[in-house]
C-alpha positions as CSV (number, residue, x, y, z in Angstrom):
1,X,40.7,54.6,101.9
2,X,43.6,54.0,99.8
3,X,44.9,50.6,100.0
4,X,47.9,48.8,99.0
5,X,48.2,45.6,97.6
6,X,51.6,44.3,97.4
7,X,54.0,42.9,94.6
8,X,53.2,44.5,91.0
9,X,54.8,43.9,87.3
10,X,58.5,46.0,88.3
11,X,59.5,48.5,86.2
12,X,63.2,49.0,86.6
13,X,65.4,49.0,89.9
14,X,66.2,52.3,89.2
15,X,65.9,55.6,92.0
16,X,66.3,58.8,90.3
17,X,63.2,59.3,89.0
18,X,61.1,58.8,92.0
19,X,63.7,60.9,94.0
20,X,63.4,63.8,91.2
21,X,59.7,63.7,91.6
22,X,59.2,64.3,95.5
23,X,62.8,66.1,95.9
24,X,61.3,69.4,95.9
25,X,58.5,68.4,97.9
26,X,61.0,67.3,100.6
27,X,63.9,69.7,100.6
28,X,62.0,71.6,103.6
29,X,61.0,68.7,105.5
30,X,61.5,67.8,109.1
31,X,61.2,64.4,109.2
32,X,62.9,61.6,107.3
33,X,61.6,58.2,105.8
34,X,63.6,56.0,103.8
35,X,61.7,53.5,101.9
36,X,63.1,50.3,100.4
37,X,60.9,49.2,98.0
38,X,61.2,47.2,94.6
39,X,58.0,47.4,93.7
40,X,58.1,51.4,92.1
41,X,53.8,51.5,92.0
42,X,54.0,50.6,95.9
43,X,57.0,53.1,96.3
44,X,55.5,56.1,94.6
45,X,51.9,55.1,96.2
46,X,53.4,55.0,100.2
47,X,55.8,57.9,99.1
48,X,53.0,60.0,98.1
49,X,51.1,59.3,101.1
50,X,54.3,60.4,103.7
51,X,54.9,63.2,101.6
52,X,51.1,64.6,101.5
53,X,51.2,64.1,105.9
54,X,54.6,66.3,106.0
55,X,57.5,63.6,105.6
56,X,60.5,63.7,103.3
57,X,61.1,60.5,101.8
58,X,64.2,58.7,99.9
59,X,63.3,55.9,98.3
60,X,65.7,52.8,97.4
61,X,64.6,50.1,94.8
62,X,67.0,47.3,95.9
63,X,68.5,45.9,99.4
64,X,72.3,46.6,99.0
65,X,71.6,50.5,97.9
66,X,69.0,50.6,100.7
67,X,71.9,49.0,103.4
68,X,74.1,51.6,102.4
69,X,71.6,54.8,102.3
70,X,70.5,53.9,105.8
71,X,73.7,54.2,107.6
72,X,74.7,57.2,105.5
73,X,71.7,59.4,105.9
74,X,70.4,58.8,108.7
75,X,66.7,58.8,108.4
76,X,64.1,59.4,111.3
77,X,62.5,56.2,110.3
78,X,62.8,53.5,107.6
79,X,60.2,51.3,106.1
80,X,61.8,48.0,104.4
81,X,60.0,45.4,102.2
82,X,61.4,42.0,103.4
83,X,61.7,40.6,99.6
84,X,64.1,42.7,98.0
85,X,66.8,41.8,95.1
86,X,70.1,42.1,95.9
87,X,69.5,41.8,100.0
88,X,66.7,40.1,101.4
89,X,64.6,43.0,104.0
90,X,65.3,41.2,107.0
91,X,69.1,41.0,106.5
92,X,69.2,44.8,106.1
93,X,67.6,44.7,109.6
94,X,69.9,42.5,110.7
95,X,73.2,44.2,109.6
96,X,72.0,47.6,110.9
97,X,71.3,46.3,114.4
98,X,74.7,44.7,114.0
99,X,76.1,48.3,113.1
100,X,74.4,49.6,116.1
101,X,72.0,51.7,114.1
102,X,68.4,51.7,116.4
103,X,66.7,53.9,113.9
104,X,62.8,52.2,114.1
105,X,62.0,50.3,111.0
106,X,58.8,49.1,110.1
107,X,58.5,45.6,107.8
108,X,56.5,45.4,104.8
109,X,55.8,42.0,103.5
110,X,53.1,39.9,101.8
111,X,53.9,37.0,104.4
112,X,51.8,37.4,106.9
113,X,51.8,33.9,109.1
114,X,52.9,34.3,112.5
115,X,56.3,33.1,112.1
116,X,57.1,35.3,109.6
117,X,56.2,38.2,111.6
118,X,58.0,36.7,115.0
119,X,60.9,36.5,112.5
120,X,61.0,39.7,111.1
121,X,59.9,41.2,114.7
122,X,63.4,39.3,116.3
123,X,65.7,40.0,113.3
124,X,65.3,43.6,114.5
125,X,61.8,44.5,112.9
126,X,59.6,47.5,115.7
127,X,56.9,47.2,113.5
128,X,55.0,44.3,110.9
129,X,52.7,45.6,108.2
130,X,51.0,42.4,105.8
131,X,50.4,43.3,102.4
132,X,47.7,44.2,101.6
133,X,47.5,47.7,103.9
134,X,46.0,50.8,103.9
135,X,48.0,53.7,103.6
136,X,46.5,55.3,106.2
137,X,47.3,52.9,108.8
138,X,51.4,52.8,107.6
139,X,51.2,56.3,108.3
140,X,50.0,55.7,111.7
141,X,52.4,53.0,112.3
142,X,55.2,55.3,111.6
143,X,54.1,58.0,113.3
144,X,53.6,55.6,116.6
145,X,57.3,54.7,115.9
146,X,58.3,58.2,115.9
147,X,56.9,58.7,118.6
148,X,58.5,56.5,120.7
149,X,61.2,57.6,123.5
150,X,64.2,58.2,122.3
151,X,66.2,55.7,125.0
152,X,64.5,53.0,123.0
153,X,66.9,53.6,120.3
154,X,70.1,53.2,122.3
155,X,71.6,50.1,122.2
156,X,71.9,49.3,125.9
157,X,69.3,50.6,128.6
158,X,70.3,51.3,132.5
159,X,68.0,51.7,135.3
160,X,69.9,51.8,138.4
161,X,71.7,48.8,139.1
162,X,70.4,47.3,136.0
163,X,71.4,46.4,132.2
164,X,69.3,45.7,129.2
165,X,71.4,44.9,125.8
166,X,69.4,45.0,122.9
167,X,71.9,43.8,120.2
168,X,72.4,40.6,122.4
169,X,69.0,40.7,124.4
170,X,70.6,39.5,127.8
171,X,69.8,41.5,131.2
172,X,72.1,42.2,134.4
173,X,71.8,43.3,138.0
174,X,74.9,44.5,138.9
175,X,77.2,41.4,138.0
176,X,74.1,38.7,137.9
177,X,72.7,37.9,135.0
178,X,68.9,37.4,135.0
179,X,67.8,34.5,132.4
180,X,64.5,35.9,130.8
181,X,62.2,34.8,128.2
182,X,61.2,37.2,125.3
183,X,57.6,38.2,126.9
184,X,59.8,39.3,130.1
185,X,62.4,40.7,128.6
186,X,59.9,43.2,126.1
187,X,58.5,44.2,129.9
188,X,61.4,44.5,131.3
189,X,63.0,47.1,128.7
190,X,59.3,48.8,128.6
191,X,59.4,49.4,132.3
192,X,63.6,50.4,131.8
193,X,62.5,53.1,129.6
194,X,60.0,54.6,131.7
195,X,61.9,53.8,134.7
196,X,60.1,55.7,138.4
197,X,56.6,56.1,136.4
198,X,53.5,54.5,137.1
199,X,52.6,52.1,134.8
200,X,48.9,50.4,134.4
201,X,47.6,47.5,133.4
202,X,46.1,48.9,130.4
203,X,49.3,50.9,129.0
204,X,51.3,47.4,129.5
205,X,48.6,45.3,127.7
206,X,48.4,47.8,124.7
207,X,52.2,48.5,124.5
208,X,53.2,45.0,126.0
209,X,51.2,42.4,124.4
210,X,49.7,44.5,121.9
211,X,46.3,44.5,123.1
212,X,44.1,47.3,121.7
213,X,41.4,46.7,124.3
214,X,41.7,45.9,128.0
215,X,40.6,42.3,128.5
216,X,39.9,40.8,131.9
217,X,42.4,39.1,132.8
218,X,45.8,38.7,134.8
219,X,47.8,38.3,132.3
220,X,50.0,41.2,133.6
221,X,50.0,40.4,137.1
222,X,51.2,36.6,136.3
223,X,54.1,38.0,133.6
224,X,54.9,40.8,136.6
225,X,55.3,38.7,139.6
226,X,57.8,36.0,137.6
227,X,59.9,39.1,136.2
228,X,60.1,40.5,139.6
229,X,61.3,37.1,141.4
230,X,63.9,37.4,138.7
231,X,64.4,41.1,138.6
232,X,64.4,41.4,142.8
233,X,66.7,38.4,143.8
234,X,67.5,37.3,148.0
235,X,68.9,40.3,149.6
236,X,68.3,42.6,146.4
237,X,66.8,46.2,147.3
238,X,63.2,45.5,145.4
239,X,63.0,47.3,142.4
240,X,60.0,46.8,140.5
241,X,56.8,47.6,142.9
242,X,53.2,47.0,142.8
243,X,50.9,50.1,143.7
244,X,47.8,48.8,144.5
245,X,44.7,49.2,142.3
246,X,47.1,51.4,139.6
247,X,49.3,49.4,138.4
248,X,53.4,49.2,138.8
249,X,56.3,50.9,139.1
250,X,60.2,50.1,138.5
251,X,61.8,52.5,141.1
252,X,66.2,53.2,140.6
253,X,66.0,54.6,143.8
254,X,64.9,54.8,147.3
């Protein structure tokens, strides 16, 4: 298992020659990573890797190139180191979610306290990798990102008579606002996105809370009942439903 291990001596800021190198390897290639790495080891290591499983890769050495190659080529995913030269990782996140762009990004970093990933998970981060990694498992992490549904990309959800805005993370019902914390408000745009399907406990602890086990415990029934005293206010048509011994369901209709 190949692993990675962070910051190494950097040998130039340069692109061109880690481009030149994988270009022809990519020219036929579906789908699109761009990396922003300064580290060129690290680059040509996680490059090598995508490339090997089928992905074309463009690969920026600094944060203000890598800013301005993410809203003009419009990659299928991105993978930013948060300490860059020239613009910090996080602010790239944070001035493409400003641009609208939803395209999932995964952030690298060698901070791995949980404040630092909160932060970079809230500056517009879908994904946290520490330094050191293996390869193989930021391979997996984009391909769960790929694999996301698509609606989680757009900017603002509807379901029904409800709102979900991303950019500014506040939720409507019609004309009410519905004050919600972040736990809420990451199940609430979960249940958005699959909107009339049954959900279980299990798939909203793993995708939820990050669980990658089912625990005993009611954590989801606690978190569920709050969101729907918020969600389904007095005289509201109920939205979100509880099917006994499956798990729940956020119905836009009758």
């Amino acid at each position: 298992m190949t692993v990675v291990s962070g910051k190494r001596a950097v040998t130039g800021a340069g692109t061109s020659g880690l481009a030149n190198d994988f270009a022809a390897a990519g020219n036929q290639l579906m789908t699109k990573v761009l990396l922003i790495e300064d580290d060129s080891e690290t680059a040509e290591e996680i490059t090598a890797e995508l490339v090997d499983r089928g992905f074309e890769v463009e690969w920026s050495a600094n944060g203000i190139e890598g800013l301005t190659k993410a809203r003009s080529s419009r990659p299928d995913a991105m993978i930013i180191d948060r300490l860059l030269p020239g613009m910090d990782g996080l602010t790239v996140v944070e001035a493409l979610r400003k641009d609208q762009v939803r395209t999932p990004v995964l952030v690298l970093s060698a901070l791995g306290a949980v404040d630092d990933r909160v932060r970079g998970l809230r500056m517009g981060g879908d994904d946290y990798l520490t330094k050191p990694f293996a390869l193989v498992e930021l391979v997996a992490r984009v391909e769960a990102l790929l694999r996301r549904p698509a609606e989680s990309r757009e900017t603002t959800l509807r379901a029904g008579p409800l709102e979900l805005d991303l950019i500014e993370r506040t939720a409507k019902r019609g004309d009410r606002l519905i004050d919600l914390l972040p736990r809420e408000f990451r199940l609430l745009e979960y249940m958005m996105q699959r909107s009339d399907q049954l959900l279980t406990r299990a798939m909203l602890l793993e995708e939820v809370w990050n669980y990658k086990f089912v625990p005993a415990t009611n954590l989801v029934d606690v978190h569920m009942g709050r969101l729907r005293h918020k969600v389904d206010g007095p005289g509201d048509v109920p939205m979100i439903h509880n099917v006994r011994g499956a798990g729940f369901i956020l119905r836009t209709g009758p």
